[in-house]
C-alpha positions in Angstrom: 0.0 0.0 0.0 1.2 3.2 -0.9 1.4 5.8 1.7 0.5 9.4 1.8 2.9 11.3 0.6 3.8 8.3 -2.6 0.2 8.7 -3.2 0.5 12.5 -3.4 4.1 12.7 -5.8 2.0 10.0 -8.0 -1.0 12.2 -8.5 1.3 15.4 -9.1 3.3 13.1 -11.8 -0.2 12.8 -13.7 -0.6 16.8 -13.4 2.5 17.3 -15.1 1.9 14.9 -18.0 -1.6 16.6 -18.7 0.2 20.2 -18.2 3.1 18.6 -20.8 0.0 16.8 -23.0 -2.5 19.6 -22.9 -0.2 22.9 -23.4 3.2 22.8 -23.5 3.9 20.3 -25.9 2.0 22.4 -28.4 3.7 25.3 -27.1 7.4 23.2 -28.2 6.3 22.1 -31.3 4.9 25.9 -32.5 8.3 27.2 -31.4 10.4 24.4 -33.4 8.2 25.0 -36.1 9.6 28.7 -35.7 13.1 27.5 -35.6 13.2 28.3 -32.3 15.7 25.9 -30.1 14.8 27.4 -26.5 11.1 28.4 -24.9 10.5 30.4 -21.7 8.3 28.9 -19.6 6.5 30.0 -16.7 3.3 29.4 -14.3 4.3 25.9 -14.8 2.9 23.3 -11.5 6.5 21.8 -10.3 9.5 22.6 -11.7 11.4 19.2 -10.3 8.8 16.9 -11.7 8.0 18.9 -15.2 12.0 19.0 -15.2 12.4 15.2 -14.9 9.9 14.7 -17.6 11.2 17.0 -20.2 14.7 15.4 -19.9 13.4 11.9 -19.7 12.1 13.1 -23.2 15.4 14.5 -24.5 14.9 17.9 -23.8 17.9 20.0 -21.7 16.3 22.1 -18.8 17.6 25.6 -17.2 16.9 28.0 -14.4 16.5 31.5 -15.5 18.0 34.1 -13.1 14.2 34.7 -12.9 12.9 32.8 -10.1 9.4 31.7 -11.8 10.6 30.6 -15.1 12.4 27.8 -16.8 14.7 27.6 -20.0 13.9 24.5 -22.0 16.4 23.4 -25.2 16.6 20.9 -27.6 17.8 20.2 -31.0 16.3 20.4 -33.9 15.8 16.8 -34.6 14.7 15.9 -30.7 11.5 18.4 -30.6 9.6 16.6 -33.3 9.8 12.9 -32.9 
């Protein structure tokens, strides 16, 4: 049995993958399709987990010296498969 606080990271794991799903990922693919290789993000729900995800996926993630937004890269090739 899982306990509290496994049960809560799982849930906030699903959030993220609707947040990547639902928005960002057409967010990444409209700025590839710009020839774009970077994309400020912010108001995004957890910067460890959507990190984790987006470099599970090949992307490289940054800090901005802004405290509420992230720098995500890739290459060319990585953003559309």
């Amino acid at each position: 049995m899982m306990s509290d606080a496994e049960h809560l990271t799982d849930i906030a794991r699903q959030s993220v993958k609707v947040f990547y799903e639902r928005k960002l990922k057409g967010a990444l693919e409209e700025a590839a399709s710009k020839g774009w290789t970077g994309y400020n993000l912010h108001k995004y729900p957890s910067f460890k987990l959507l990190e984790e995800l987006l470099v599970s996926k090949g992307f490289t993630v940054e800090a901005s010296p802004y405290p509420v937004y992230m720098i995500i890269r890739w290459h060319k090739k990585e953003v559309t498969e």
